[in-house]
C-alpha positions as CSV (number, residue, x, y, z in Angstrom):
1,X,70.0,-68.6,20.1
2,X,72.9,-70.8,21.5
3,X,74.4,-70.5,24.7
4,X,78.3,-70.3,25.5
5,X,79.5,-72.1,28.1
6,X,83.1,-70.3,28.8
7,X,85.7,-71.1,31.6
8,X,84.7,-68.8,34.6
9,X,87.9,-67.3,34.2
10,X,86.8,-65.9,31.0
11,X,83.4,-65.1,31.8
12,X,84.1,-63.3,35.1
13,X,86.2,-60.7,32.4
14,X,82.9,-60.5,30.1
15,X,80.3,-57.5,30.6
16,X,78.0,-58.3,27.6
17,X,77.4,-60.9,24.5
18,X,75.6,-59.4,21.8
19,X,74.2,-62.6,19.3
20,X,73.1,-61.5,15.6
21,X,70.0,-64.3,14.6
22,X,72.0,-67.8,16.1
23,X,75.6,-66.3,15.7
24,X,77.5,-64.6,18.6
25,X,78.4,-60.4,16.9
26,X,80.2,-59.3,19.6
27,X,81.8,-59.9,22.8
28,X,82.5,-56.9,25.4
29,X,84.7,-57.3,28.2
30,X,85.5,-54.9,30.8
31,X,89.6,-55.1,29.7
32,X,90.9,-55.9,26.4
33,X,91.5,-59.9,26.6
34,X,95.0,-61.5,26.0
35,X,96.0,-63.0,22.7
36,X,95.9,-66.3,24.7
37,X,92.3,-65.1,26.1
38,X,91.0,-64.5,22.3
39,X,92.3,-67.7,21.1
40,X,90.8,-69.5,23.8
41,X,87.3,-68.1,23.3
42,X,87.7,-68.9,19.6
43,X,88.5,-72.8,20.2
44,X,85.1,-73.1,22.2
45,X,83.4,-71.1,19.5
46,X,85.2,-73.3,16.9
47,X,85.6,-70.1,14.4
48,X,87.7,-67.3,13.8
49,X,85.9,-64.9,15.5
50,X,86.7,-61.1,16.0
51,X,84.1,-59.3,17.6
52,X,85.9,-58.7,20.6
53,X,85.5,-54.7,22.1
54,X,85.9,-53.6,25.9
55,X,84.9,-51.0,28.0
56,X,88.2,-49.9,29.5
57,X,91.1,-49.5,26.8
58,X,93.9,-50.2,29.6
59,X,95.4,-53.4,30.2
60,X,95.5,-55.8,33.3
61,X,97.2,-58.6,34.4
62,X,95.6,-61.5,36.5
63,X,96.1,-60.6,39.4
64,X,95.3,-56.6,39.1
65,X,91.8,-58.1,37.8
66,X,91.3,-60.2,40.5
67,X,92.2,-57.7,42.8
68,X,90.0,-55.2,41.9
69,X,87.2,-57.0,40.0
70,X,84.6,-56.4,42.2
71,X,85.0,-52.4,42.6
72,X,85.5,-52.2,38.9
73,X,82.0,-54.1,38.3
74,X,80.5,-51.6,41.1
75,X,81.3,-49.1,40.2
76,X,80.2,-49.3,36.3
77,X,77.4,-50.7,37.4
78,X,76.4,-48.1,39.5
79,X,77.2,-45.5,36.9
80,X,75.6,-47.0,34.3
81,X,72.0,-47.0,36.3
82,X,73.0,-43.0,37.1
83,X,73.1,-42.1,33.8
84,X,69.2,-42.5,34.1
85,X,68.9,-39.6,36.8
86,X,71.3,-37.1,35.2
């Protein structure tokens, strides 16, 4: 399995990277990434890749992101382990 080494700018936005045998499949973020975003990611990864998906279908800039990164990431992850117990 190889490991990505992103900018923590991009890797702070990431919830989970799925990898099919060596090969990254997919690539879930909690937002939708930027045009700019995607075609960053696809320079490190040195391929057209297009696996990207998110959680949330609204968009955010920067600085809504980094202002509420840390409830956002809370709170899913909170719900998430709920589900168990409904």
């Amino acid at each position: 399995m190889i490991k990505l080494i992103l900018p923590s700018h991009l890797e702070d936005k990431i919830f989970e990277i799925k990898f099919n045998s060596d090969n990254i499949s997919k690539i879930v973020s909690y937002f939708p990434f930027s045009e700019s975003e995607k075609q960053e990611i696809q320079s490190i990864l040195k391929n057209e890749f297009s696996g990207f998906y998110s959680i949330f279908t609204d968009y955010v800039t920067d600085e809504e992101w980094n202002r509420t990164k840390e409830q956002i990431k809370k709170k899913f992850h909170d719900e998430l382990f709920d589900i168990d117990t409904l």
